[in-house]
VEXBAZA-747417 format. One record per residue (C-alpha): residue number from 1; z, y, x. Coordinates in steps of 0.05 Angstrom, whole numbers, plus 5000, padded with zeros to 4 digits. Layout:
<nodes>
@seq = NUM, up = Z, north = Y, east = X
...
</nodes>
This chain:
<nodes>
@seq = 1, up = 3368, north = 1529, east = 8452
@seq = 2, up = 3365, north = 1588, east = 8405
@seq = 3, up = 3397, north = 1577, east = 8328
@seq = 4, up = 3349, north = 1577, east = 8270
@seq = 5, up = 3391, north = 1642, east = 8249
@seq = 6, up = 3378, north = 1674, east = 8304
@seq = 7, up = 3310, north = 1652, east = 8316
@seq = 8, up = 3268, north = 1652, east = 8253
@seq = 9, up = 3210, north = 1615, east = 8272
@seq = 10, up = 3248, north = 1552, east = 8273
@seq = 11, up = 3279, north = 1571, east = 8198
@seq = 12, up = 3264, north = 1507, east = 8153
@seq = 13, up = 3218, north = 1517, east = 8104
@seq = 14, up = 3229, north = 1478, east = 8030
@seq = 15, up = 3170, north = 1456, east = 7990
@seq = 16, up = 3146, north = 1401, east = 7934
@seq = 17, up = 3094, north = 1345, east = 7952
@seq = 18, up = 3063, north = 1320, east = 7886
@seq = 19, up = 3013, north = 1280, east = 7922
@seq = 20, up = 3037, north = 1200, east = 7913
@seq = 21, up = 2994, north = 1178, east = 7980
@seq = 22, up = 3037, north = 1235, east = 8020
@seq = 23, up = 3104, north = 1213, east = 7984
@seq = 24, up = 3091, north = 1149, east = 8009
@seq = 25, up = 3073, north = 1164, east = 8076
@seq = 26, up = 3148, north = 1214, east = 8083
@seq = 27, up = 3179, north = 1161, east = 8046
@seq = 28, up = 3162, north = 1115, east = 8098
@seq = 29, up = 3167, north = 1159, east = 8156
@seq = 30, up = 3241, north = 1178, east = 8143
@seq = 31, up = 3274, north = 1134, east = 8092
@seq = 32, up = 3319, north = 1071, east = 8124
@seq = 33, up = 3298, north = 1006, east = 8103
@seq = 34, up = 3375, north = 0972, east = 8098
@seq = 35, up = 3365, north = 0947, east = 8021
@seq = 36, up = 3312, north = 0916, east = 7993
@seq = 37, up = 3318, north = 0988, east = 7938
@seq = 38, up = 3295, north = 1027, east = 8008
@seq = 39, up = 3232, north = 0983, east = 8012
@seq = 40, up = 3174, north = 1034, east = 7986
@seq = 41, up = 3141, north = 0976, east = 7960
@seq = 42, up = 3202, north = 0950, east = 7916
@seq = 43, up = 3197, north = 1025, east = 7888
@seq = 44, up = 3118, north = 1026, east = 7882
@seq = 45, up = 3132, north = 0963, east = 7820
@seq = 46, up = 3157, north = 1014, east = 7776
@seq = 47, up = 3111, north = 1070, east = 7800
@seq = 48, up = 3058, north = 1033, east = 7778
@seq = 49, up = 3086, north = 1011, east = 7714
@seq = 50, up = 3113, north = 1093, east = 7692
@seq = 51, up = 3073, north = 1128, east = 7722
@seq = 52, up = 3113, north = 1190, east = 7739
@seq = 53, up = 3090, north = 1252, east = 7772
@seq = 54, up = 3132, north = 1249, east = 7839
@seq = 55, up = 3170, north = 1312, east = 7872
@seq = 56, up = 3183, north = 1310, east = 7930
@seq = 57, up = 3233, north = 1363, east = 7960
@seq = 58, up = 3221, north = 1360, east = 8035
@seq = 59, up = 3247, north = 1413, east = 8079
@seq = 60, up = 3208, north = 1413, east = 8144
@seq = 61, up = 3216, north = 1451, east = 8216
@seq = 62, up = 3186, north = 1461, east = 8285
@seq = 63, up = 3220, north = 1382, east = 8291
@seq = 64, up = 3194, north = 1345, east = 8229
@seq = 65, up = 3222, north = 1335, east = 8169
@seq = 66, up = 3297, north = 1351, east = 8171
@seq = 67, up = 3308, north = 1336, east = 8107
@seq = 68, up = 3273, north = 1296, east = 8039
@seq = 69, up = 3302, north = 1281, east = 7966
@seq = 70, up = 3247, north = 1233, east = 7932
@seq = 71, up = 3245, north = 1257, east = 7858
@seq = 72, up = 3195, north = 1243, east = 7804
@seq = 73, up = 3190, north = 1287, east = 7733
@seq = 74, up = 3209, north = 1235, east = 7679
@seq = 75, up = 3160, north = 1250, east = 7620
@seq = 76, up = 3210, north = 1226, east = 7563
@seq = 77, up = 3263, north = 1272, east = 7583
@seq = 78, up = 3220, north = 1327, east = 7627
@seq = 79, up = 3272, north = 1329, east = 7672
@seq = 80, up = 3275, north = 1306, east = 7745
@seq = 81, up = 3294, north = 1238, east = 7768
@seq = 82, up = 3298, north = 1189, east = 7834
@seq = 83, up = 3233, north = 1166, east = 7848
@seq = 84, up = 3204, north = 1134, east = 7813
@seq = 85, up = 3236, north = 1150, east = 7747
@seq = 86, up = 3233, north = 1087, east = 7718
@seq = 87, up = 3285, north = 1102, east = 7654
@seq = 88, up = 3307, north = 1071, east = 7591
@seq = 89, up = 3337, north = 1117, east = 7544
@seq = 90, up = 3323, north = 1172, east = 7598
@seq = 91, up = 3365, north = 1139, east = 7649
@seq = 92, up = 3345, north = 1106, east = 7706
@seq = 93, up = 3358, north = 1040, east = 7741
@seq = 94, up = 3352, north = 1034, east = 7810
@seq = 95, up = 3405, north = 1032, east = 7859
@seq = 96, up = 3422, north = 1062, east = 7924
@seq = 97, up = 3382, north = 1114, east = 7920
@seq = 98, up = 3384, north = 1158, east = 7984
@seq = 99, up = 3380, north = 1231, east = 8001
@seq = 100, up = 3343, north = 1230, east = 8072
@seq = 101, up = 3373, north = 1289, east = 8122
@seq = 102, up = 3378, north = 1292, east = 8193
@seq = 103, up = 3445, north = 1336, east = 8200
@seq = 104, up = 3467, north = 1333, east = 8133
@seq = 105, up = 3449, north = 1354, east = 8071
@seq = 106, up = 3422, north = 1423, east = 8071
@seq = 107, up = 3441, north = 1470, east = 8011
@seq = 108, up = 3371, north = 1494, east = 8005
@seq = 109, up = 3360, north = 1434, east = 7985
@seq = 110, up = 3393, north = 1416, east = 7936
@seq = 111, up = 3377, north = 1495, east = 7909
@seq = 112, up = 3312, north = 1477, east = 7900
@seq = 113, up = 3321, north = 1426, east = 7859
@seq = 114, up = 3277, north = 1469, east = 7791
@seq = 115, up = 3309, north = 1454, east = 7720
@seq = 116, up = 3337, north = 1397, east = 7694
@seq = 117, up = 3364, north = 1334, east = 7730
@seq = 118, up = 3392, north = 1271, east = 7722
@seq = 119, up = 3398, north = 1242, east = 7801
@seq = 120, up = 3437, north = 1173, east = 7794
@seq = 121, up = 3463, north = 1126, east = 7833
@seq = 122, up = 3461, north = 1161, east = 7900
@seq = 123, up = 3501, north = 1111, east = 7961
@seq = 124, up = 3528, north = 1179, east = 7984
@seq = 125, up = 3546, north = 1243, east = 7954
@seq = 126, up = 3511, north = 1308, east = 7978
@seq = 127, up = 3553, north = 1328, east = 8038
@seq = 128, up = 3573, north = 1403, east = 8015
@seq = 129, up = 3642, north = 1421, east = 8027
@seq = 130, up = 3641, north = 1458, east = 7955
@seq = 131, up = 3614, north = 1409, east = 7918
@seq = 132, up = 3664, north = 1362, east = 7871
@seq = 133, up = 3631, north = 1286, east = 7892
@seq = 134, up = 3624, north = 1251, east = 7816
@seq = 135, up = 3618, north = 1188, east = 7807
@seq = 136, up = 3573, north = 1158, east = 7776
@seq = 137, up = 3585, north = 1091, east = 7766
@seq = 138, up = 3618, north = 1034, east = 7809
@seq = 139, up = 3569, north = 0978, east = 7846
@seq = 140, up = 3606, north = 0907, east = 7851
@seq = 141, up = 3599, north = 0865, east = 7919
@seq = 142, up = 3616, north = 0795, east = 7945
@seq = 143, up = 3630, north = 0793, east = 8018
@seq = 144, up = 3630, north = 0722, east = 8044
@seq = 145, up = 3657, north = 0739, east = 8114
@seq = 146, up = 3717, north = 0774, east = 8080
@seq = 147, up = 3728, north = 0694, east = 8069
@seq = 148, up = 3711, north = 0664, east = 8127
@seq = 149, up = 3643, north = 0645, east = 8082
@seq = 150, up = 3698, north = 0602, east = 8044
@seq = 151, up = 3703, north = 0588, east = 7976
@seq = 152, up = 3765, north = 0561, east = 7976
@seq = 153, up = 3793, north = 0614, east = 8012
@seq = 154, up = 3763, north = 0666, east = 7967
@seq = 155, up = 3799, north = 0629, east = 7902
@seq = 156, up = 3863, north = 0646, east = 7935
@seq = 157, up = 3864, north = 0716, east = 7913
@seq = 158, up = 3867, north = 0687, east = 7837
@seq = 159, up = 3935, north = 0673, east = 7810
@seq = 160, up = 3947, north = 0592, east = 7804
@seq = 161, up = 3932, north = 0605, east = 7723
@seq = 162, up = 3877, north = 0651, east = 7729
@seq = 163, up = 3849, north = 0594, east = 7791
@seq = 164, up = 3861, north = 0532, east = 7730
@seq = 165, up = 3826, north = 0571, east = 7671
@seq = 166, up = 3759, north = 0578, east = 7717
@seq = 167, up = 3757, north = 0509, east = 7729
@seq = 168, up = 3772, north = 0486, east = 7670
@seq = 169, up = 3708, north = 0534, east = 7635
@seq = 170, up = 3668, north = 0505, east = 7692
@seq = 171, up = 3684, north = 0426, east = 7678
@seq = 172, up = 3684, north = 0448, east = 7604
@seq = 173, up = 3600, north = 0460, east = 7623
@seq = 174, up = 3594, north = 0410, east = 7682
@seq = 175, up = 3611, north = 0357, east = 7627
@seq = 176, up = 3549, north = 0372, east = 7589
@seq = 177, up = 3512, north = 0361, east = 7654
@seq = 178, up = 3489, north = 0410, east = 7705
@seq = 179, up = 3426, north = 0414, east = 7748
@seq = 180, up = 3395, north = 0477, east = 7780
@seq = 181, up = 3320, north = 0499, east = 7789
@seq = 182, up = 3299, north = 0544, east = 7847
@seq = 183, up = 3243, north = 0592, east = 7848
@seq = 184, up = 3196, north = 0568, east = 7790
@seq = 185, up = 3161, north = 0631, east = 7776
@seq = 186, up = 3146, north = 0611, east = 7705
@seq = 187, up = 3226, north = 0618, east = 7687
@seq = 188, up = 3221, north = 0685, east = 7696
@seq = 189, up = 3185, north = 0697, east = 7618
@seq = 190, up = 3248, north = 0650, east = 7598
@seq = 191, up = 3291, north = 0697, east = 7637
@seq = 192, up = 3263, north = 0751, east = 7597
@seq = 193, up = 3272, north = 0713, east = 7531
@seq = 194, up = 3340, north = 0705, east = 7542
@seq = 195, up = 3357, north = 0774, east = 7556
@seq = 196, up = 3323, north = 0800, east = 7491
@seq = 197, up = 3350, north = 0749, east = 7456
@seq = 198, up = 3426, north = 0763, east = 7482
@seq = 199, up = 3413, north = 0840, east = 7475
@seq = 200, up = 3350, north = 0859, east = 7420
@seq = 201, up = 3329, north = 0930, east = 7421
@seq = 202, up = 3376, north = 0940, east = 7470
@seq = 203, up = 3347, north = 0897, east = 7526
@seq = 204, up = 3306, north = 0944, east = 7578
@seq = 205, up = 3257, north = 0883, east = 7573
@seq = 206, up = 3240, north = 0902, east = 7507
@seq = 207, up = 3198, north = 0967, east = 7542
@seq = 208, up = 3124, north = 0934, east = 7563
@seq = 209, up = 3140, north = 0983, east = 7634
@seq = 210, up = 3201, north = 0953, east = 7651
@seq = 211, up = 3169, north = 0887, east = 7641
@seq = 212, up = 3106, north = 0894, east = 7675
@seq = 213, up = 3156, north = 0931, east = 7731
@seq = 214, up = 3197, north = 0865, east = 7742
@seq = 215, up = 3147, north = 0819, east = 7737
@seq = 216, up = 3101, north = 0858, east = 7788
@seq = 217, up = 3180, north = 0859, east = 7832
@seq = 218, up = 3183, north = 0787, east = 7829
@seq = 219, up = 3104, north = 0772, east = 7852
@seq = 220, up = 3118, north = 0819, east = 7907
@seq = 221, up = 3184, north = 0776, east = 7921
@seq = 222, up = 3156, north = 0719, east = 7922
@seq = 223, up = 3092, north = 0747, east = 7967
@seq = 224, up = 3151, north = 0778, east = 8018
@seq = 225, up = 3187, north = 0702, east = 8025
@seq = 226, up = 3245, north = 0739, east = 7985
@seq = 227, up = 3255, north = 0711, east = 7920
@seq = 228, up = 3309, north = 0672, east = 7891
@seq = 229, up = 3302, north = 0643, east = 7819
@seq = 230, up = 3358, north = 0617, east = 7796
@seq = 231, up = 3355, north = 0565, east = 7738
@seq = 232, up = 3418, north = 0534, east = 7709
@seq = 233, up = 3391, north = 0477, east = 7661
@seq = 234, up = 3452, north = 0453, east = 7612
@seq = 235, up = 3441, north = 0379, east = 7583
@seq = 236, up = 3360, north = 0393, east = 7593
@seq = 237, up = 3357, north = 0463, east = 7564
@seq = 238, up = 3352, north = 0529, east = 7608
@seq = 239, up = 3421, north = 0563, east = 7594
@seq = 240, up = 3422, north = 0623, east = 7653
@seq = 241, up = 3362, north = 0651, east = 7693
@seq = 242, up = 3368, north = 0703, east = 7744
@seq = 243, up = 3321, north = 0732, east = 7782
@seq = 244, up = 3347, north = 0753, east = 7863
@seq = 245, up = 3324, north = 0780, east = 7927
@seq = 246, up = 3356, north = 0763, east = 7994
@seq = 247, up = 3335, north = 0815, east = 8044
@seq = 248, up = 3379, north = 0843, east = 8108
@seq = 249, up = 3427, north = 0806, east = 8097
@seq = 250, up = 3448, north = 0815, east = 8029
@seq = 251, up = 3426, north = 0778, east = 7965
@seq = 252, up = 3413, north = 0825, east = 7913
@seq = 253, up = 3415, north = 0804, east = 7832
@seq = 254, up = 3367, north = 0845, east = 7796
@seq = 255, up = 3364, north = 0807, east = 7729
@seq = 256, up = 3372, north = 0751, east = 7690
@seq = 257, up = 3397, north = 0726, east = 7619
@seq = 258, up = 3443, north = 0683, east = 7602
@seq = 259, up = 3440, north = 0632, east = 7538
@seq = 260, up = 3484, north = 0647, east = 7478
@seq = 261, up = 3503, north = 0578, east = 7463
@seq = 262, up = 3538, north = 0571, east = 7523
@seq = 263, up = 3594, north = 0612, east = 7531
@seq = 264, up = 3622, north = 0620, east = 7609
@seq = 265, up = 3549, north = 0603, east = 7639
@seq = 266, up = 3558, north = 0670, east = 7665
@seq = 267, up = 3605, north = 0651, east = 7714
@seq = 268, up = 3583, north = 0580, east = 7728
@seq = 269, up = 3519, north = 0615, east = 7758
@seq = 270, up = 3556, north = 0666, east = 7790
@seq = 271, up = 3595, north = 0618, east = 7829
@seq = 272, up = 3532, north = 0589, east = 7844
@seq = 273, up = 3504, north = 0645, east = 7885
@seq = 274, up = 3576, north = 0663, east = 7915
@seq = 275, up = 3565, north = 0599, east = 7944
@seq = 276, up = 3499, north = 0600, east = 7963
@seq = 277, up = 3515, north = 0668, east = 8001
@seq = 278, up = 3577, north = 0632, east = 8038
@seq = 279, up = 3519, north = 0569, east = 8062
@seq = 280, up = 3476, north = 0619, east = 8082
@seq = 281, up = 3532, north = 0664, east = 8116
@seq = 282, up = 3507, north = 0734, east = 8084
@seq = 283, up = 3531, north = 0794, east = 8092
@seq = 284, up = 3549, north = 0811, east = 8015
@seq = 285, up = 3527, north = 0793, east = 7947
@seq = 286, up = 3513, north = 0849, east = 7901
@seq = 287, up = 3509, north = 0845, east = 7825
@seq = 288, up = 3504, north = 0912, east = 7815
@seq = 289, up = 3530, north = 0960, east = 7767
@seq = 290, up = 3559, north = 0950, east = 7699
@seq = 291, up = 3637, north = 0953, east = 7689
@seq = 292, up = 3649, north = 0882, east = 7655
@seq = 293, up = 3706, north = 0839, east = 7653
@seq = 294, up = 3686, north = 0786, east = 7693
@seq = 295, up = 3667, north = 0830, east = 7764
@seq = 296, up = 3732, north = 0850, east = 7761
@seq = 297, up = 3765, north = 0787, east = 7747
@seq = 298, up = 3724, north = 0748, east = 7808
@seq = 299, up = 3761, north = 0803, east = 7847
@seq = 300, up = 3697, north = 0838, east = 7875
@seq = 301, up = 3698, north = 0894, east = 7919
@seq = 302, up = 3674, north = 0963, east = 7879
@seq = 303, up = 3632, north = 1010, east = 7914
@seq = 304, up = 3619, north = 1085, east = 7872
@seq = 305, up = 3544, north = 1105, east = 7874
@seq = 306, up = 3546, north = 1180, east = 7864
@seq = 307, up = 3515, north = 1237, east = 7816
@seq = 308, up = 3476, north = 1303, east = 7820
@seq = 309, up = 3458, north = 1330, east = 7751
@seq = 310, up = 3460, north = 1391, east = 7714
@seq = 311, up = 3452, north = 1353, east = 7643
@seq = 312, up = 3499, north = 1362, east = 7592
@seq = 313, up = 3562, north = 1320, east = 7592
@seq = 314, up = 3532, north = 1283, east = 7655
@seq = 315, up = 3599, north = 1279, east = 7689
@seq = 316, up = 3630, north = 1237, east = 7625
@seq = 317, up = 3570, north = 1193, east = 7610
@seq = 318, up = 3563, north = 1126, east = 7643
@seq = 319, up = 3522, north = 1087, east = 7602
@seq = 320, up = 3503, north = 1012, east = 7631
@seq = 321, up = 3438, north = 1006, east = 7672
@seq = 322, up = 3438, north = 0947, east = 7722
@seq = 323, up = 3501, north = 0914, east = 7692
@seq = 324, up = 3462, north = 0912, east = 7625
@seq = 325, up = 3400, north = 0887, east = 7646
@seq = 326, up = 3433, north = 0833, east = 7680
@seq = 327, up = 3457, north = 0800, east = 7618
@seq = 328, up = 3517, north = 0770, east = 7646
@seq = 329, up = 3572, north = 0805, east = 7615
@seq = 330, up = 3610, north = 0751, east = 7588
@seq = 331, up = 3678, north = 0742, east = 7620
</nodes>
């Protein structure tokens, strides 16, 4: 079989799809579906919601498409984005975002990639032997099997006085009594008020897109059998809500808020699902991004998600997205 250099008929040829009913359909005809963030649907919530104009970079041959980089033009910042763009403070907050290619990434593709960009939180950096991978910010997982789906066997890797403080902040709470509520869809709005109140202007709640995003996220959830609301109630009041998807094996925490009154709730319900994942015997827990204390004192394992942008001081800025709107940060 001839080369495409030597045979220039089957040369790949770049161009941008603008059309959002043809972006779906090469989203869907190329893109894996591993985490619930490759679902098109999970991605259409915050379409809806923002509204971007999508550009799609698909380079195409005599085969199909060879390669595809899903981008949409983020109005606030006029600069391109992962589909679909969904940004506060001009950056955005989706996950494992993917760069589709059948052989690797092609350099015309990333070459065509017009103006300013701001590509976050890519699962793999562009495969070009002269290009520096950076880092963009580190993704935090629980893997249950790593413990024989054990808890007691994952609290070994704490020291004995690292292993007595936890349970100690635990029976501190357990003492004011503890009962848990599953999948009531109306804690979600309490969810939200607990974020806001926990971080004010700073909570990505506090945008009416990212609202009407998550709670469009969690109908679809709940439509798709995939939902987990989590509901820690301390001595009768709500003091943690998050909001979860299990899918493929891996339950997912996209957001939740945690009660200011009660200090260490954080980790009570994060126990909670590290246990949950072991009953089920998942694959991994992820809670996302966000560099606070407490992922790396539970001894998770840190995965990098990667960066393409020509922005200024993009390689030293690594401002919070899913770690923030999580608001679990206490350690």
């Amino acid at each position: 079989m001839p080369t495409y250099a030597s045979d220039p008929s089957r040369a790949a040829v770049t161009r941008v799809e603008n059309d959002i009913d043809v972006c779906r359909e090469l989203w869907q005809s190329v893109m894996p579906s591993d985490v619930i963030t490759d679902l098109w649907e999970v991605r259409d919530c915050f379409q809806r919601h923002f509204g971007n104009t999508a550009c799609f970079l698909v380079e195409e041959d005599p085969d199909g498409i060879a390669a595809l980089l899903p981008l949409s033009r983020i109005g606030e910042t006029d600069a391109l984005g992962f589909f679909p763009g969904e940004t506060w403070r001009g950056k955005t907050w989706l996950e494992q975002n993917r760069i589709f290619s059948r052989d690797g990434v092609p350099r015309s593709l990333i070459e065509g990639i017009a103006g300013k960009h701001h590509i976050r939180y890519l699962s793999a950096p562009p495969s070009l032997a002269d290009v520096e991978p950076v880092v963009d910010e580190i993704g935090y997982l629980f893997e249950p099997p790593r413990h024989n789906y054990d808890m007691e066997s994952y609290f070994q890797a704490f020291s004995g006085k690292a292993r007595r403080k936890l349970r100690k902040d635990i029976e501190r709470l357990e003492a004011i009594g503890v009962d848990y509520r599953y999948d009531d869809t109306a804690d979600f709005d309490i969810m939200v008020e607990l974020n806001v109140g926990r971080f004010g202007s700073e909570s990505y709640f506090r945008d009416p897109r990212f609202l009407g995003s998550f709670r469009s996220l969690m109908e679809l959830l709940r439509d798709r059998g995939l939902m987990r609301i989590t509901t820690v109630i301390l001595g009768g009041i709500p003091a943690a809500v998050d909001l979860g998807a299990i899918y493929n094996g891996t339950y997912t925490l996209l957001a939740g808020g945690t009660h200011p009154d009660y200090p260490g709730v954080a980790k009570l319900i994060n126990l909670h699902h590290m246990r949950f994942a072991c009953e089920r015997r998942l694959d991994s827990v992820d809670f996302l991004c966000g560099d606070f204390s407490w992922k790396k004192l539970f001894h998770l394992t840190p995965r990098p998600l990667y960066l393409l942008s020509n922005m200024p001081g993009a390689n030293g800025d690594r401002a919070t997205a899913g770690g923030e709107l999580s608001g679990r940060d206490d350690s």
